[in-house]
C-alpha positions as CSV (number, residue, x, y, z in Angstrom):
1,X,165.1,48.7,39.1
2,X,166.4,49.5,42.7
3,X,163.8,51.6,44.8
4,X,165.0,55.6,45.3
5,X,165.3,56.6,48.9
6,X,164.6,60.1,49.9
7,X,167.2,61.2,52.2
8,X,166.9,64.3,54.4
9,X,168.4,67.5,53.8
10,X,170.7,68.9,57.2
11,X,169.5,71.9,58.0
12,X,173.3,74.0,56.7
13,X,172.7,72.8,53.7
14,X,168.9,73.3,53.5
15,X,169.6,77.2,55.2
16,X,172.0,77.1,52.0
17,X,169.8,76.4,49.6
18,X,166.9,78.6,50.6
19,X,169.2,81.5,50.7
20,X,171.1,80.9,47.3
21,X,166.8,80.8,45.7
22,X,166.5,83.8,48.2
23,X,169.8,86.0,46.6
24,X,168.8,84.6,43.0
25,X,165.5,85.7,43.0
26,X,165.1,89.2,45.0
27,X,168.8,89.6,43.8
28,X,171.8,90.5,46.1
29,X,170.7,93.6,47.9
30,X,167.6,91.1,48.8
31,X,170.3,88.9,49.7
32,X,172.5,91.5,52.1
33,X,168.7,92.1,53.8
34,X,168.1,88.7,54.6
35,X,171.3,88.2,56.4
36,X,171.0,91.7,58.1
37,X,167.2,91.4,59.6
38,X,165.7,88.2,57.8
39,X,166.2,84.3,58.6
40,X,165.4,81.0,58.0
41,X,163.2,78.6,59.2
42,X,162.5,75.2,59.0
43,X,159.1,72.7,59.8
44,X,159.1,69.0,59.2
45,X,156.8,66.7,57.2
46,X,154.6,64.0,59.6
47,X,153.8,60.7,59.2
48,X,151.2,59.4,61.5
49,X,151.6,56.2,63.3
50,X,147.8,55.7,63.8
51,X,144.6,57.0,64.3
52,X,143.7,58.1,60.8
53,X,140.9,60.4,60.0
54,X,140.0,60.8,63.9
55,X,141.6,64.6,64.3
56,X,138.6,66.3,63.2
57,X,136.4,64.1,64.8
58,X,138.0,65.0,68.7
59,X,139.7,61.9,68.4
60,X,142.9,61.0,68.9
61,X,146.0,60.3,66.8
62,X,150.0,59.3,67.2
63,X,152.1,61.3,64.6
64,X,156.0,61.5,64.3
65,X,157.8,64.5,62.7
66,X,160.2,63.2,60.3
67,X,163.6,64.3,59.5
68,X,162.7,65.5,56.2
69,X,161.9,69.1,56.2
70,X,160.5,72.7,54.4
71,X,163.0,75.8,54.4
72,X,162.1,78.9,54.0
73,X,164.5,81.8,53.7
74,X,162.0,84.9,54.6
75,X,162.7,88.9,55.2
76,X,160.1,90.9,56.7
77,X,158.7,94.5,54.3
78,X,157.6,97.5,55.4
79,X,154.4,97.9,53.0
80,X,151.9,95.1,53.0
81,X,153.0,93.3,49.8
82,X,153.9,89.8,49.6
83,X,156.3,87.7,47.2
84,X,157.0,84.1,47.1
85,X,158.9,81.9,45.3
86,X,159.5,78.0,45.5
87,X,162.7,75.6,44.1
88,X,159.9,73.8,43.2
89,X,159.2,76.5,39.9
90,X,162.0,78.9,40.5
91,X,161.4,81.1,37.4
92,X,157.2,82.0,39.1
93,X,157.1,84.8,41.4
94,X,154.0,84.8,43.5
95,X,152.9,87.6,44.6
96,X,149.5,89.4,46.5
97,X,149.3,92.1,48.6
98,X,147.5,91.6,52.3
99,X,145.3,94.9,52.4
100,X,142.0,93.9,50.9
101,X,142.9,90.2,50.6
102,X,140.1,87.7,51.3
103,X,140.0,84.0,51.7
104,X,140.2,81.9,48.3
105,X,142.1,85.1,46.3
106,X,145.2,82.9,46.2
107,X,145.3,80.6,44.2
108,X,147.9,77.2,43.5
109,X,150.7,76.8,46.2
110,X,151.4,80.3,47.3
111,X,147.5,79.5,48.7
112,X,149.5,78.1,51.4
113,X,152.2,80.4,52.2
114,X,150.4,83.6,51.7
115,X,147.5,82.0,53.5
116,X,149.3,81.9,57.1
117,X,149.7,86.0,56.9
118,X,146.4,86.6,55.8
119,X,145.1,84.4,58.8
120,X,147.1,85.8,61.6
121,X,146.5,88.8,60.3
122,X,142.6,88.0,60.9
123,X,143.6,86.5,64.2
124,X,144.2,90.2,65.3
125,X,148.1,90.0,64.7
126,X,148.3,93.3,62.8
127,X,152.1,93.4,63.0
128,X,152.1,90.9,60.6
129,X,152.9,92.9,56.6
130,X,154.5,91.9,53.8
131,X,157.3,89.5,52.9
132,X,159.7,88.4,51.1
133,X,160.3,84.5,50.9
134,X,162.2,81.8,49.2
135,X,161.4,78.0,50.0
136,X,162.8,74.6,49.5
137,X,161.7,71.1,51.0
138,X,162.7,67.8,50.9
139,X,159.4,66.3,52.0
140,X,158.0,64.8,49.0
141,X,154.9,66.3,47.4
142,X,152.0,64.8,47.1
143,X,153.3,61.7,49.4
144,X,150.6,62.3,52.3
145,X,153.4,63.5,54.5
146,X,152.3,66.5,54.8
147,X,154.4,69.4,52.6
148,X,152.0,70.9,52.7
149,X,152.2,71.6,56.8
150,X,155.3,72.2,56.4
151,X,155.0,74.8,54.6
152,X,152.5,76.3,56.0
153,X,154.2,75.7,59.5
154,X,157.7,76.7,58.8
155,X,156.4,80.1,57.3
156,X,154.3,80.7,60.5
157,X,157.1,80.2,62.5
158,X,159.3,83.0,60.2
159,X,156.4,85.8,60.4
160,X,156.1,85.1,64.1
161,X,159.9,85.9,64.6
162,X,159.9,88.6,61.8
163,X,157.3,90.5,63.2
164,X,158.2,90.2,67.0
165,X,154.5,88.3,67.7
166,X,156.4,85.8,70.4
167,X,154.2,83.3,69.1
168,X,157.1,80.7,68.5
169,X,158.9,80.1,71.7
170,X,155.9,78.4,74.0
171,X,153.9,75.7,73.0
172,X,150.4,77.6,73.9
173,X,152.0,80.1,71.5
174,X,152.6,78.1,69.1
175,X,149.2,76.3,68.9
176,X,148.2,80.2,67.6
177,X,150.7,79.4,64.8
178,X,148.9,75.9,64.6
179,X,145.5,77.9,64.1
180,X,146.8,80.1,61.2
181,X,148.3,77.0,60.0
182,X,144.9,75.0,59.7
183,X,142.8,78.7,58.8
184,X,145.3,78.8,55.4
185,X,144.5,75.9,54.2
186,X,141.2,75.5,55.2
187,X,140.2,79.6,53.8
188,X,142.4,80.3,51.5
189,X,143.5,76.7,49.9
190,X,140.3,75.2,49.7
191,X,142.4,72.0,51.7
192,X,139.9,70.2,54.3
193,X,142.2,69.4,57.7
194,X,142.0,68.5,60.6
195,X,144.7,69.3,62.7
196,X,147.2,66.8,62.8
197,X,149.5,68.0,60.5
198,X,150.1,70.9,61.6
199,X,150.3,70.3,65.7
200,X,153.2,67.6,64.3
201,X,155.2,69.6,62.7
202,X,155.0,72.3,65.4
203,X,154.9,70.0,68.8
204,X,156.5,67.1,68.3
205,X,160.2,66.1,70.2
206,X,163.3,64.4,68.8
207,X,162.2,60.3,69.7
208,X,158.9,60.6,70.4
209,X,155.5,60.4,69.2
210,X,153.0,62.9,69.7
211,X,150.1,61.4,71.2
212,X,147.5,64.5,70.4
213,X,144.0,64.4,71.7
214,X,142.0,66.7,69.7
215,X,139.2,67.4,71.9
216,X,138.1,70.8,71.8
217,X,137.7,71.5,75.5
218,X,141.7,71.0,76.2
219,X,144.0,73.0,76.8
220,X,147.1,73.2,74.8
221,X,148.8,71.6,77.3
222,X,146.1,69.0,78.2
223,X,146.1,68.2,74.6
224,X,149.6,66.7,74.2
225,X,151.8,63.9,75.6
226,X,155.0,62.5,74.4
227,X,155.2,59.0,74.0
228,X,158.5,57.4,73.7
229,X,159.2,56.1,70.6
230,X,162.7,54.5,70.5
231,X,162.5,52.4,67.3
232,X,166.4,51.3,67.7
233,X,166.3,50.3,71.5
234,X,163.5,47.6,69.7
235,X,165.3,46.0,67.1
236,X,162.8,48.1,64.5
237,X,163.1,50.1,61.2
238,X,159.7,52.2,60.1
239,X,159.7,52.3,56.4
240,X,157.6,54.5,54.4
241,X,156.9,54.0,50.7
242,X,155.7,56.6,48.9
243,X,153.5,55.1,46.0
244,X,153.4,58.4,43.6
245,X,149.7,57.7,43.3
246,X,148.3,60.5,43.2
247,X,147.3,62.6,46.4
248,X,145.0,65.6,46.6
249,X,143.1,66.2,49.4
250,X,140.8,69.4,47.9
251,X,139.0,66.9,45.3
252,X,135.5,66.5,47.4
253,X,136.1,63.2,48.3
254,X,138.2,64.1,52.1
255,X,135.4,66.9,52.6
256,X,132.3,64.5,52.3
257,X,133.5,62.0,54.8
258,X,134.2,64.5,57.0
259,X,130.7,65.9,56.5
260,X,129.5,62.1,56.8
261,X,131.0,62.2,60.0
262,X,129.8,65.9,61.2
263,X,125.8,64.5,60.4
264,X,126.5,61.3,62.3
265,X,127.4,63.4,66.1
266,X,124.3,65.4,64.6
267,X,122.0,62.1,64.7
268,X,123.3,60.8,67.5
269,X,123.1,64.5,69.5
270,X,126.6,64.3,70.4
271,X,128.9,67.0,69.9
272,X,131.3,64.6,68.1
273,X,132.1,61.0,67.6
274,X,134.8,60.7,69.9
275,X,131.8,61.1,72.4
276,X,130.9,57.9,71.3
277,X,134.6,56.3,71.3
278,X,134.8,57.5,74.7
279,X,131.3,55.9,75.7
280,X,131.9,52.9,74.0
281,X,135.3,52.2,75.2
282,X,134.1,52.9,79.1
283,X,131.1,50.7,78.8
284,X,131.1,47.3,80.7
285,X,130.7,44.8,77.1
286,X,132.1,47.5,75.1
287,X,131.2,45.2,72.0
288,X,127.6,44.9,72.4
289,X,127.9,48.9,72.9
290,X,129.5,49.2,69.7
291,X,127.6,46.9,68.0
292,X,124.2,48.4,69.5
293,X,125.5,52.0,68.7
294,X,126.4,51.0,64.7
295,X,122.6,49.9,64.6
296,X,121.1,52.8,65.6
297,X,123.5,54.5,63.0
298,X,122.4,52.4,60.1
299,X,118.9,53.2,60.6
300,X,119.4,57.0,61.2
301,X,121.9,57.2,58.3
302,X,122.2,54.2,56.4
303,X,124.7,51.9,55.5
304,X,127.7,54.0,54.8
305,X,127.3,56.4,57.7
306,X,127.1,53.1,59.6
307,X,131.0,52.0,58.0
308,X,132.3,55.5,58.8
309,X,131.1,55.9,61.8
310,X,132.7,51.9,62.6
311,X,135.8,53.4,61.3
312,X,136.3,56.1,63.5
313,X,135.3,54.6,67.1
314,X,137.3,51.9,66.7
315,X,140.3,53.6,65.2
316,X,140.3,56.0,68.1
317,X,140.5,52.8,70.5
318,X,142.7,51.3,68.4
319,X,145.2,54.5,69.4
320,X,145.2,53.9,72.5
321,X,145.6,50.4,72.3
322,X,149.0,51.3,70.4
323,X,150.2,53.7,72.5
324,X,150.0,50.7,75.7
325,X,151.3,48.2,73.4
326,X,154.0,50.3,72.7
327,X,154.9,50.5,76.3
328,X,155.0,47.1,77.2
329,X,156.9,46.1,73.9
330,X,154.4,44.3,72.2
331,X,155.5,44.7,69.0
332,X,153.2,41.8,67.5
333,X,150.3,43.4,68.6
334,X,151.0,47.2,67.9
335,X,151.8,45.6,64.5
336,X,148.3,43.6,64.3
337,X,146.8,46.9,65.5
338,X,148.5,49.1,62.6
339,X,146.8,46.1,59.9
340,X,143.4,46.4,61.6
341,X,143.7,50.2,60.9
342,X,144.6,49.7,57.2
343,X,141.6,47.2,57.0
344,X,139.3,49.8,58.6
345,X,140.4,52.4,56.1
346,X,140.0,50.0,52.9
347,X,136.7,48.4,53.8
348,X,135.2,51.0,56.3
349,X,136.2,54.5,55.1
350,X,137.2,53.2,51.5
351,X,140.1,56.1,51.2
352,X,142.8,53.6,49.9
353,X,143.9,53.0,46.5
354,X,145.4,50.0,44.4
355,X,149.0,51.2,45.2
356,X,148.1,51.6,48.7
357,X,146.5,48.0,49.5
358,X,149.4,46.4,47.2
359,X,151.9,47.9,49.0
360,X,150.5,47.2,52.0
361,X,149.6,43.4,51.6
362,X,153.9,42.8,50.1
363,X,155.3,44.3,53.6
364,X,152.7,41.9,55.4
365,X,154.1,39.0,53.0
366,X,157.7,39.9,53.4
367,X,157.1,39.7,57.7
368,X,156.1,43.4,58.1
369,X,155.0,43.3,62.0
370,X,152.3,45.6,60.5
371,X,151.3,48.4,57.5
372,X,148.5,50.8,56.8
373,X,148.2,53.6,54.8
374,X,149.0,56.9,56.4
375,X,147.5,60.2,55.7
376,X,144.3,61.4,54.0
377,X,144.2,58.7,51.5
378,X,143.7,58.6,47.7
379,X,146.7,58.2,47.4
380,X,149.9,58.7,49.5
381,X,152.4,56.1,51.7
382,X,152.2,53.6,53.8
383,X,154.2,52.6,56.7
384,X,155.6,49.3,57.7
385,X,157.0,48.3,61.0
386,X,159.9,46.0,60.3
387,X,162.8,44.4,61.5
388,X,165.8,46.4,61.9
389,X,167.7,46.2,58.1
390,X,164.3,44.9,56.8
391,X,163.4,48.7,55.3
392,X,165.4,48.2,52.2
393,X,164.4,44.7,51.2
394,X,161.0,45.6,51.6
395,X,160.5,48.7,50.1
396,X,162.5,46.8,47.1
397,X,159.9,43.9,47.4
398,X,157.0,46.7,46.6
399,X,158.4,48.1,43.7
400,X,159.0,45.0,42.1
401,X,155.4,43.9,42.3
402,X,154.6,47.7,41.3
403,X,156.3,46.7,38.3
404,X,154.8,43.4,37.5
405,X,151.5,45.8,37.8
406,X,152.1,48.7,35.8
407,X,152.3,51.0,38.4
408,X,154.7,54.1,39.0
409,X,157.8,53.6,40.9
410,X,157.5,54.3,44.2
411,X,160.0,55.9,46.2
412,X,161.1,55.1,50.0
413,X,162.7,56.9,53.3
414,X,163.1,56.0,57.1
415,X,160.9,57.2,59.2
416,X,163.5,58.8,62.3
417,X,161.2,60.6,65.3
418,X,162.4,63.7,64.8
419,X,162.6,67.3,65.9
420,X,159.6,69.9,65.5
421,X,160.0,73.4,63.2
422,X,162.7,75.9,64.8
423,X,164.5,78.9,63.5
424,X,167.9,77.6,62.1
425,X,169.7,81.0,60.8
């Protein structure tokens, strides 16, 4: 069976569709409003290079925004109510109203949507009331791409514009967005992130990557760098494969190892483990450091603190490492550093699935420079760096020997450095 690509929707046609659900569901007078004082908005899905699990550890991480992106078509009320409504369920109106509203009273997706007004709201943006709002995406659910950012991203960008906060057209503004972003689906979604998501889908330029350092003492503008990421000018494709395994990141499982990772700083008095990166990676043998400093973990916190903790100091380096590779067009070893990741997040921080390592290990055997899994894990995509016109046999490779396994199809796109979110209409 040949493997489904996901193409991008162009914003027209994506300010088209998210109008058309607007009209059909507030009804045409909704529809006359929207065009009058209303807009649309759009915020891209991520996939992140490397540096996996690192954001909420200070760490540091090299996301792209893809080309695939969430609509939303939005018009601003003058009481404090809120509706919602998705292409993905067309026929369920969401609805709450933000007086009185407190973190974990929406429930499902709207969590995510309704979440952003109730945290700027908290953030001291009063102007903020309710809304109508109509959204479509073509980043696929449940993929570890992030829809769930861009969601959450392109509706901050609509209330900052709707309700005159200013918040969208500097990037120190929009890392207020950013917080909202996070605060919804941390507060009101129950969804354990970091970061990373949402400072993609917000910061990120047309061919670069975003190389985001997440310590907490930067400032916005300290925090950022772009990092040219010309794919075509090297002869390369990057393919993502979704492998519709499924992907929830509110099941426990992200929140522990993040815990895990919180009590680790805690033993080793630091205020994070990127301290630790940082002193490893400055040190004279940084090997005996690490290997010294992974002791003294094991016997503080045992064996699988000690694998966490391996994880994350070396997948920080490994970052950097990429980023210089990059430059000096070292393909093979930005591709050996990408497998090393992978390896770290199967045998180290154990967040992969079947789907994942299978996928991974036929787009090494079809002369992938390099894959990993991308994303929270449990589920999710990978990404390969291949050979320009390599995507499509690959990604065909994988769902054949999904097949022979019993596995779900899996679907496939082109990763493009894109644009970040933007008002479009």
């Amino acid at each position: 069976m040949p493997v489904s690509f996901i193409e991008a929707v162009k914003n027209d046609d994506g300010a088209r569709q998210a109008t058309s659900l607007f009209s059909e569901t507030f009804g045409e007078y909704c529809r006359m409003r929207l065009q009058d004082n209303g807009g649309v908005w759009a915020s891209p899905g991520r996939v992140n290079i490397i540096g996996e699990h690192t954001d909420y550890n200070e760490g540091l991480c090299l996301p792209i925004a893809l080309p695939h992106r969430t609509f939303v078509a939005l018009h601003p009320r003058r009481d404090t109510k809120v509706r919602v409504v998705s292409s993905v369920n067309p026929m369920s109106i969401e609805q709450a109203d933000l007086d009185h509203l407190h973190a974990g009273d929406v429930k499902g997706w709207a969590a995510y949507a309704i979440g952003v007004a109730w945290a700027l709201r908290k953030a001291g943006y009063l102007k903020v009331r309710g809304f109508d709002a109509a959204f479509v995406s073509c980043v696929p659910l449940g993929s570890g791409l992030s829809s769930s950012a861009a969601m959450t991203c392109s509706i901050a960008l609509a209330l900052s514009d709707a309700f005159d906060l200013g918040l969208s057209d500097s990037d120190v503004g929009r890392v207020q967005l950013i917080h909202a972003a996070i605060m919804a689906e941390n507060e009101m979604a129950g969804a354990s992130t970091g970061g990373l998501d949402q400072n993609a889908s917000l910061r990120c330029v047309e061919g670069n990557a975003l190389l985001l350092d997440c310590k907490k003492d930067l400032t916005p503008l300290q925090s950022v760098s772009q990092q040219p990421f010309d794919l075509a000018a090297n002869n390369l494709e990057l393919l993502v494969v979704d492998t519709c395994a499924p992907h929830q990141l509110n099941d426990g499982q992200y929140a522990a190892r993040r815990m895990m990772c919180q009590e680790a700083a805690q033993a080793l008095n630091v205020s994070s483990l990127r301290a630790v990166a940082d002193s490893i990676s400055n040190s004279e043998d940084s090997q005996q450091t690490l290997q010294d400093t992974l002791n003294r973990v094991q016997k503080l916190g045992g064996e699988t603190m000690m694998r966490r903790v391996r994880h994350v100091v070396t997948e920080i380096n490994r970052v950097r490492e990429f980023v210089e590779a990059f430059h000096k067009t070292d393909i093979t070893l930005a591709g050996e550093l990408m497998n090393q990741s992978h390896n770290s997040l199967r045998d180290d921080y154990e967040v992969t699935v079947p789907e994942l390592d299978t996928a991974v290990d036929v787009a090494r055997n079809e002369g992938a420079y390099g894959a990993r899994m991308t994303g929270g894990g449990f589920g999710g995509s990978i990404i390969a760096l291949v050979d320009t016109n390599r995507a499509k046999p690959i990604a065909q490779a994988i769902a054949d020997e999904f097949a022979k396994r019993g596995f779900a199809a899996p679907r496939a796109l082109s990763a493009v450095p894109s644009s970040s979110g933007e008002r479009i209409l």
